[in-house]
RODO-2510 file (C-alpha; in nm, 4 decimals, decimal comma):
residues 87
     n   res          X          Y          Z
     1     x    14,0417    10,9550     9,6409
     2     x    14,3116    10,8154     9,8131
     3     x    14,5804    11,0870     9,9640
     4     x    14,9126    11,1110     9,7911
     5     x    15,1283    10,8637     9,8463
     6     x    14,8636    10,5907     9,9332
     7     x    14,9258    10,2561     9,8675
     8     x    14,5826    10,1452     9,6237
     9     x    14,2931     9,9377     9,7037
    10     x    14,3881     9,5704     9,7256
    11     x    14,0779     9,4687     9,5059
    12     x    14,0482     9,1905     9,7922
    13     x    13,9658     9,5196    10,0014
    14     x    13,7225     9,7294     9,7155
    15     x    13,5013     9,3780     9,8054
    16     x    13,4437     9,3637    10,1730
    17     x    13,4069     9,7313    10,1443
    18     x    13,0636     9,6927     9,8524
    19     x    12,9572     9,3429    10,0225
    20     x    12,9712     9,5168    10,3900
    21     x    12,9772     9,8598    10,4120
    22     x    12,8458    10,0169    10,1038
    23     x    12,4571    10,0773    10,0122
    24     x    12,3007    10,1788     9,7178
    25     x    12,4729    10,3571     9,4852
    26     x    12,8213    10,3842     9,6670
    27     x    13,0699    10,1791     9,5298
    28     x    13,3994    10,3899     9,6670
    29     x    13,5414    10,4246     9,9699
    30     x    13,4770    10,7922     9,9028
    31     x    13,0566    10,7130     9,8962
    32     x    13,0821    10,5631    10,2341
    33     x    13,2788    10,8389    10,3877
    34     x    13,0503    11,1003    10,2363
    35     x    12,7464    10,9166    10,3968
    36     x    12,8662    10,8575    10,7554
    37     x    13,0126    11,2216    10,7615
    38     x    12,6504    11,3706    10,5793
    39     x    12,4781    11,1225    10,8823
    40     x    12,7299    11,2639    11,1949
    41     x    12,6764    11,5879    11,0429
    42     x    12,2985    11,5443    11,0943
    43     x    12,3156    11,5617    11,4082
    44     x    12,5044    11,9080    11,4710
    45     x    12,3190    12,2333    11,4406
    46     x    12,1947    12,3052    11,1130
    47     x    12,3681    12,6462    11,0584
    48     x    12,6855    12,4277    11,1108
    49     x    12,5758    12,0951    10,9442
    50     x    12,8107    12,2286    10,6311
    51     x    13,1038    12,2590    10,8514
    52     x    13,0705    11,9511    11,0419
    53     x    13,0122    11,7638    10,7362
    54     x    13,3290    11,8777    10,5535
    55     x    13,5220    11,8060    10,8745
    56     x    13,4066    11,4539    10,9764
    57     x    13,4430    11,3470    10,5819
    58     x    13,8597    11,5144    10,6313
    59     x    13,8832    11,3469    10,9044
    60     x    13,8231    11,0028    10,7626
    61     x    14,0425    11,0830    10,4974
    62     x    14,3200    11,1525    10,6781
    63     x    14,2881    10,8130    10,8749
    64     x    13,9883    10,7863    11,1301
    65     x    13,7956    10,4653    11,0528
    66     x    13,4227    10,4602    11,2363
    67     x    13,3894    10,1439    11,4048
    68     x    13,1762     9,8563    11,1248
    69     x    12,8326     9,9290    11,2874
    70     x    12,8715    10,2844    11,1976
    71     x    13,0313    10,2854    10,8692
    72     x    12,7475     9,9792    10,7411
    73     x    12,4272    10,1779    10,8968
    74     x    12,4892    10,5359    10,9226
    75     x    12,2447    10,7595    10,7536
    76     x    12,0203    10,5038    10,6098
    77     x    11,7620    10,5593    10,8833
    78     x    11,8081    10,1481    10,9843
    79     x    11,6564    10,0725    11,3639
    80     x    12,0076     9,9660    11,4624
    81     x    12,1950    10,1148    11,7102
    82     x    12,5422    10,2998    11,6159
    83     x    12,6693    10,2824    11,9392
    84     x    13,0169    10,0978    11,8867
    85     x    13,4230    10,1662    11,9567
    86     x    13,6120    10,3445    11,7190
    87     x    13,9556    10,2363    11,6168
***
């Protein structure tokens, strides 16, 4: 999952991201990206949701990180806000 020429997971890493971020089943960095980009999607217009999806999961992969907030609670219908920074 990682793009050629990445560095791997520091193992250190793989464990903040399962004791923080990821829920359920999701044990990759590639589950939580597929959720947050499935919950942005969401919100686009459903003849585009496809589109949007594909393009907000490429865009993590090539380097945007949503801020904590969004990458813990996205898509898991959770009465939290996901208003936060991105970095």
């Amino acid at each position: 999952e990682a793009p050629a020429g990445a560095l791997p997971a520091q193992e250190v890493s793989l464990d903040v991201l399962r004791e923080k971020y990821a829920r359920g089943d999701e044990r990759t960095i590639g589950d939580v990206q597929r959720r947050i980009a499935r919950a942005l999607a969401a919100l686009e217009p459903a003849a585009r949701r496809a589109e949007w999806e594909r393009r907000y999961l490429e865009a993590q992969q090539q380097g945007f990180i949503p801020a904590g907030r969004i990458a813990s609670a996205a898509g898991l219908g959770l009465s939290a806000t996901l208003i936060n920074c991105f970095v």
